[in-house]
ZAKE-693035 format. One line per 8 residues: number of its first residue (from 1); their letters; for each residue x, y, z of C-alpha. Coordinates in steps of 0.25 Angstrom, whole numbers. Layout:
NUM	A	X Y Z; ...
//
This chain:
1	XXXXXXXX	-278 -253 -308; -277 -243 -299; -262 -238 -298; -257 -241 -281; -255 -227 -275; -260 -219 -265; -267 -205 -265; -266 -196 -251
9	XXXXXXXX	-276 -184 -249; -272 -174 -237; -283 -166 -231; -283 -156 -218; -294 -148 -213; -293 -137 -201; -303 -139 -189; -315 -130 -190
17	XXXXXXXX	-314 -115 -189; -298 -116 -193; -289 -114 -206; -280 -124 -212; -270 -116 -208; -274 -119 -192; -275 -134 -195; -267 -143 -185
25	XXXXXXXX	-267 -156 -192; -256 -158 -202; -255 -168 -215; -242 -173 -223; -242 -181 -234; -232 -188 -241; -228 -189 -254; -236 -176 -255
33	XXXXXXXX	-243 -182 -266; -257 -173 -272; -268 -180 -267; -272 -185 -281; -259 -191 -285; -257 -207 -282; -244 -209 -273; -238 -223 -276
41	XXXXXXXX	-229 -222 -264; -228 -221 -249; -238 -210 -242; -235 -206 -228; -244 -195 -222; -246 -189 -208; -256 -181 -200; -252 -172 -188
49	XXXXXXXX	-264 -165 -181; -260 -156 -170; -263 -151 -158; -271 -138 -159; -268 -137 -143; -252 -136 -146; -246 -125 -154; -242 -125 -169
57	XXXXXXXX	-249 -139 -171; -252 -137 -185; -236 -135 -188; -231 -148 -178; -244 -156 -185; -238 -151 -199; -223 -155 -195; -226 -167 -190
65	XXXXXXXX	-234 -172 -201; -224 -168 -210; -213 -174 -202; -220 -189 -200; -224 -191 -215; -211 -188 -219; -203 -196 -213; -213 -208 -213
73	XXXXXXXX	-214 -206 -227; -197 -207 -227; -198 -217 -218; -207 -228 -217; -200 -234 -203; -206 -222 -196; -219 -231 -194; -212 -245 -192
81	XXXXXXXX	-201 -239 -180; -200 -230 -169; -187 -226 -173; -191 -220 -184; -204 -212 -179; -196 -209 -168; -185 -203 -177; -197 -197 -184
89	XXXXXXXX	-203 -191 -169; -189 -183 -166; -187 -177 -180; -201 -171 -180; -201 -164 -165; -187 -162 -169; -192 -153 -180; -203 -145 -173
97	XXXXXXXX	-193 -136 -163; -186 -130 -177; -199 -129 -183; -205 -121 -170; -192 -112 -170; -194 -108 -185; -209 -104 -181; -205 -97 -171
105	XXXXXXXX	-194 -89 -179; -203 -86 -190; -213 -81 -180; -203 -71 -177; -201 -67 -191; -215 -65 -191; -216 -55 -181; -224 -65 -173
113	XXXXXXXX	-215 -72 -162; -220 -82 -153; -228 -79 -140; -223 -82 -127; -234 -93 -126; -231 -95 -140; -216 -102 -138; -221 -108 -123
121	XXXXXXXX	-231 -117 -134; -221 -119 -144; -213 -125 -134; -220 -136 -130; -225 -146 -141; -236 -145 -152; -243 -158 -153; -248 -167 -165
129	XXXXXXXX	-255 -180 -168; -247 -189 -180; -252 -198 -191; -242 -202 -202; -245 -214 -211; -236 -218 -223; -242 -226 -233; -232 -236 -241
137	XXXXXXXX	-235 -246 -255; -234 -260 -254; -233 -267 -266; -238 -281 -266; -237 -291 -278; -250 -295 -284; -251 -311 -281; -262 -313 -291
145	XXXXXXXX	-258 -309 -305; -242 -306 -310; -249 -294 -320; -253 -286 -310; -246 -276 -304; -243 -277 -286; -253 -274 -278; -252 -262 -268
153	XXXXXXXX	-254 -263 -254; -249 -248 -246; -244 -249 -230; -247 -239 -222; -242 -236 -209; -245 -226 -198; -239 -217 -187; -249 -212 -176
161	XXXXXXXX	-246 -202 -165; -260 -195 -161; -275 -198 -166; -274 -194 -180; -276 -207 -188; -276 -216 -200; -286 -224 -207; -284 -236 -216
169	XXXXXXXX	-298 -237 -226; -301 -246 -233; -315 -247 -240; -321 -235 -233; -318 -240 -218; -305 -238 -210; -297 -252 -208; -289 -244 -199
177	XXXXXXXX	-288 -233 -190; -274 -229 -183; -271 -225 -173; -286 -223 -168; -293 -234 -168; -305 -230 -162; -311 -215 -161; -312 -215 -145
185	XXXXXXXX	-297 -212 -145; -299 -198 -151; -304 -192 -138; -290 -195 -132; -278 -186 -132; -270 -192 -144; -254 -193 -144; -248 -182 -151
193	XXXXXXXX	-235 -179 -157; -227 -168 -151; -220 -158 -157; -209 -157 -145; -210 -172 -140; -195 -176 -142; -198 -188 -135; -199 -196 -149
201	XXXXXXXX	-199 -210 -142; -212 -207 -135; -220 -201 -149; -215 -212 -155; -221 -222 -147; -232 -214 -146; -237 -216 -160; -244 -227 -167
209	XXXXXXXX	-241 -236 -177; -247 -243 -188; -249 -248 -203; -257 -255 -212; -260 -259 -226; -267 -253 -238; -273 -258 -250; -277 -251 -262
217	XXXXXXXX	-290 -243 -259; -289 -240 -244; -286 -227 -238; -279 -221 -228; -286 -210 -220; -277 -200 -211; -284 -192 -200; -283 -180 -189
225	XXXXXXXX	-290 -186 -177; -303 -178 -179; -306 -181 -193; -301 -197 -189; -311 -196 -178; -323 -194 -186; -319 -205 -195; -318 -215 -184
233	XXXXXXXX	-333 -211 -178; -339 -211 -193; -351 -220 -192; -349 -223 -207; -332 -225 -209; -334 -228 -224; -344 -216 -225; -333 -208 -218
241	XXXXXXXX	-321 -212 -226; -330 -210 -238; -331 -195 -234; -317 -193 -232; -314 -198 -244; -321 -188 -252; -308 -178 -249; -298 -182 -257
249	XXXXXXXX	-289 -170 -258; -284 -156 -254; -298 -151 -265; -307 -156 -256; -301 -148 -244; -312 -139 -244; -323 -150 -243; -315 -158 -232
257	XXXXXXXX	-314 -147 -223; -331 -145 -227; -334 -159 -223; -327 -158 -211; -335 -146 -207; -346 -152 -209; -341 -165 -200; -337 -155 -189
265	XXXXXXXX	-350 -148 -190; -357 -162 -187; -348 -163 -176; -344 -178 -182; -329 -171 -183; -321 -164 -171; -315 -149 -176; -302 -152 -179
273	XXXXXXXX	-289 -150 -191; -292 -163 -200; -282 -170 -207; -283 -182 -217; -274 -190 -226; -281 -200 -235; -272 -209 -242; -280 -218 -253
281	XXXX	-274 -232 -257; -275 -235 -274; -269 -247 -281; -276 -261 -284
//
């Protein structure tokens, strides 16, 4: 018998040409569990990918991520009411202006204060795209046999603001695809999350909601647009799911960032920061 759990792998890789350390998608993660270690409680995890057209996007794509997961980790209402996304909506633009002052201050220290044109950018909002999922054990009683121990089932729910997307997989083939449905929608501007909108009503309804049920063996497969794109136009989904599959932790950073290479250089993936969450389902 398998012991319920789940096991979570965080992978990011820069765009072409680029360093981690100019990678504009973001990842957060908790419990931070090691990949390799079984977590028998609640996950939550969200992907931010920022805007490379809007200044400091890695940092706003970093906060935000950082932000969303922990307080839907602390609160699972901030998927089921408005009042609690929105609550969470003022607390994270809230944050950004102190954080921007602190920049700009240890700019100062550095000897490298901010351009003119610097501070007219840093005035105006950075821009983000926003994916947080929190994953939750349900314990159900076994109907068939007293010895046994309850079966587990997990429920997942999900916040959406931008293209960056969620599968449910189960048996190598997505059940579920949120919140794009179909890959046409990639060519449109998505929504994104603004580091200055103080209107928390309007982001709030904004985003998308949504949830579902796992059972052991499914998996739950977090994306940046570009890497989600190329799964949806797969000819073969299980054949796709089955490569991805074969990363399983930060070791095989390396030879992710190799195969995506390899897909950029068929030109079967756009050049662009990746970002992927897997979280596996286990129990009987």
């Amino acid at each position: 018998m398998t012991t319920p759990g789940l096991f979570v792998t965080r992978l990011l890789a820069a765009k072409q040409g680029n360093s981690m350390s100019e990678c504009e998608d973001a990842v957060y993660v908790l419990p931070p569990t090691p990949f390799d270690e079984l977590i028998d409680g609640a996950v939550t995890a969200s992907i931010c990918d920022g805007a490379t057209e809007s200044v400091l996007a890695k940092d706003w794509a970093q906060l935000l991520a950082s932000i969303s997961a922990t307080r839907a980790h602390a609160d699972p209402e901030f998927f089921e009411t408005g009042r609690v996304f929105e609550e969470f909506a003022k607390e994270v633009v809230n944050h950004w202006g102190p954080w921007v002052d602190e920049y700009e201050s240890l700019r100062a220290a550095q000897g490298r204060p901010l351009k003119w044109y610097e501070q007219q950018k840093l005035s105006g909002s950075t821009f983000a795209t926003l994916l947080s999922v929190r994953v939750t054990p349900i314990h159900l009683p076994d109907r068939h046999s007293a010895q046994q121990p309850p079966s587990a089932e997990w429920r997942w729910q999900a916040a959406a603001l931008g293209d960056s997307c969620l599968f449910h997989i189960r048996d190598d083939v997505p059940v579920q695809s949120f919140p794009v449905e179909q890959v046409e929608e990639f060519g449109t501007t998505p929504d994104l999350f603004g580091s200055r909108n103080h209107d928390s009503g309007l982001l709030t309804a904004r985003t998308r909601f949504a949830e579902g049920l796992c059972r052991p063996g499914d998996r739950l497969l977090l994306m940046s647009d570009a890497l989600a794109a190329w799964f949806m136009t797969a000819d073969d989904c299980a054949a796709a799911t089955r490569e991805l599959l074969e990363y399983s932790g930060p070791h095989d950073a390396a030879e992710f960032s190799a195969w995506l290479g390899g897909l950029r250089a068929r030109r079967e993936l756009r050049n662009d920061d990746v970002a992927l969450i897997r979280i596996d389902v286990e129990g009987r």
